[in-house]
N, C-alpha and C positions, 0 to 999 in steps of 0.2 A: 545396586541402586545407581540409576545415570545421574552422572555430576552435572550442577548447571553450568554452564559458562558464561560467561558474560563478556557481551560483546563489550568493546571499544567505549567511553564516551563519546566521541565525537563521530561515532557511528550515528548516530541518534539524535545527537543536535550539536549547534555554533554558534560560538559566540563572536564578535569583534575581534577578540584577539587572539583567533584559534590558529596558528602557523599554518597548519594544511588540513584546512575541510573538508568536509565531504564532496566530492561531485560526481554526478552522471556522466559518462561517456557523452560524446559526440553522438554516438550511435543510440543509447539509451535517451537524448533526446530529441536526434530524430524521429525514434518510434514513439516517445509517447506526443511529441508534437502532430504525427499523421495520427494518432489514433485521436486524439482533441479534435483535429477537423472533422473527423470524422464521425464521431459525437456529436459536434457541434451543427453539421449539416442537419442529423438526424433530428435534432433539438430543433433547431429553426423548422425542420418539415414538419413537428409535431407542434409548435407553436402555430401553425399555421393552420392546422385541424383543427387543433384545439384548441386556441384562443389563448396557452400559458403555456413556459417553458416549465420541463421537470425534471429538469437534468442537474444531477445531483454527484459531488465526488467528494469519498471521504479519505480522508491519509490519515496513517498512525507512522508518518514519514514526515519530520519535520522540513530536512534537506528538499525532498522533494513538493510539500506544499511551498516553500518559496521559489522552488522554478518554475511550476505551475501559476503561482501567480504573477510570474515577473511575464512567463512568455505571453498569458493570457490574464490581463487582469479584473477581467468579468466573471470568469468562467467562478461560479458559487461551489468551494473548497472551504470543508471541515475538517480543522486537524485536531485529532485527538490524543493527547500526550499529558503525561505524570506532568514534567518539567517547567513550574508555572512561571520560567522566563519568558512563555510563548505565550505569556496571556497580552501582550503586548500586539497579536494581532488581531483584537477586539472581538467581537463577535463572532470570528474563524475560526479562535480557539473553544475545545470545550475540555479541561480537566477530565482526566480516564488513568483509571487504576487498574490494571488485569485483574487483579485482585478479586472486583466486583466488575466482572464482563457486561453486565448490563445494565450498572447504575449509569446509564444515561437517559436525554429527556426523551420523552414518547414523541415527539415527530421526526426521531432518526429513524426509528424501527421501520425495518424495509422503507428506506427513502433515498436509498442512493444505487446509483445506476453504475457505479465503480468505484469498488473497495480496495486501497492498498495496506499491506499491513507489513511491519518489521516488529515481530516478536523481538524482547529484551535480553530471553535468555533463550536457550536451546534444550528446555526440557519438557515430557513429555507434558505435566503440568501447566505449563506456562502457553504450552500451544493448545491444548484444549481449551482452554480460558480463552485467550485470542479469538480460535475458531465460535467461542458462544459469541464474542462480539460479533463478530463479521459475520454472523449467521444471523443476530439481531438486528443488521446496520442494510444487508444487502437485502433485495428487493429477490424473491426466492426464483428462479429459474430465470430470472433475465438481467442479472446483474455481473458484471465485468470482476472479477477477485484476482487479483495479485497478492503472491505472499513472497516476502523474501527472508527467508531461514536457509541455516544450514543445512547440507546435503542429507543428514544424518535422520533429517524428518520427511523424510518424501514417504514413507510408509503409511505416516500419520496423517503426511497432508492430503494422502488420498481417500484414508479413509474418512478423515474429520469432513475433507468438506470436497470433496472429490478432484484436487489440483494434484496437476500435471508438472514433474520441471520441462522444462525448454532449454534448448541449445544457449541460449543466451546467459554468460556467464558472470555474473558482478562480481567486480574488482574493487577492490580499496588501496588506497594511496601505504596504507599500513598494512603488513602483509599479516594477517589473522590466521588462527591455528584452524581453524574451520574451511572447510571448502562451504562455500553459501551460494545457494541458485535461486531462480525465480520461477515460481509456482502458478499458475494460471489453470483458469479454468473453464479457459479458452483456445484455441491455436493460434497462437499469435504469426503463423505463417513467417513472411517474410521481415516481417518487423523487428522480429526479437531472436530470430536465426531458425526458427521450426521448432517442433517439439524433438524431445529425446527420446532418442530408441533405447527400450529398456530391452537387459538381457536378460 
């Protein structure tokens, strides 16, 4: 039986008085800042056909919904987390328990155009569950998924929901027993360093 691990708390979230938070690379936000413009062109061209924007981005990454909204403070970011200190960002929060993957409300279901997700634990359990979210949250063949789990699940993430890792390799300020990559199920091409050649 796989043991679960459990990441870090301050993987996961921060507080005011956290000594050393979480953060993105440099390069981790320059790629996700080209990939927002570039979202965001596509949003304005489809606001323009069609009369309303529908550009939609969900995070089960608290670190990263406040750099997203710091870089971009329009861009409509739903962050879905246990940890109800985060209800503090109104309406952007919505309460989510793996537990019940899809006790959320029904205008999430397929409504967002880019889903990031950070599994809590590293079991096979806990990422099946995940993947019913993100399977319930993403808009089905045309929606952007990032997953960031450990290396340990790449078997799963491909088959759960067909992600890829990529060259690009996240780091923590806390050196964790896990090696953890980013999954997409995309090529993030030059962005995120290429995809990885598997042997």
């Amino acid at each position: 039986m796989e043991e679960e691990q459990v990441k870090p708390q301050n993987d996961t979230a921060f507080t005011e008085d956290d000594d050393d938070p979480p953060t993105l690379s440099s390069h981790t936000l320059a790629a996700l800042k080209e990939f927002l413009q570039q979202q965001q062109t596509i949003t304005d061209q489809t606001a323009q056909t069609e009369g309303e924007v529908h550009s939609q981005f969900v995070s089960l990454v608290p670190t990263l919904y406040a750099y997203i909204k710091k870089i971009y403070p329009s861009v409509n970011v739903q962050l879905l987390e246990y940890d109800k200190r985060f209800e503090q960002y109104g309406s952007d929060f919505t309460f989510y328990d793996y537990n019940k993957p899809e006790d959320l409300p029904d205008q999430f279901k397929h409504a967002f155009q880019v889903v990031v997700a950070d599994p809590p634990y590293l079991s096979q359990e806990c990422l099946e569950k995940v993947a019913q979210t993100i399977s319930f949250l993403a808009i089905p063949g045309k929606s952007y998924v990032l997953l960031l789990t450990g290396d340990v699940q790449k078997d799963r993430a491909a088959e759960l929901l067909g992600l890829h890792s990529c060259g690009f390799r996240p780091q923590h300020s806390s050196k964790l027993g896990n090696e953890f990559r980013l999954f997409t199920n995309y090529d993030p091409g030059m962005r995120l360093g290429g995809w990885e050649l598997e042997k």
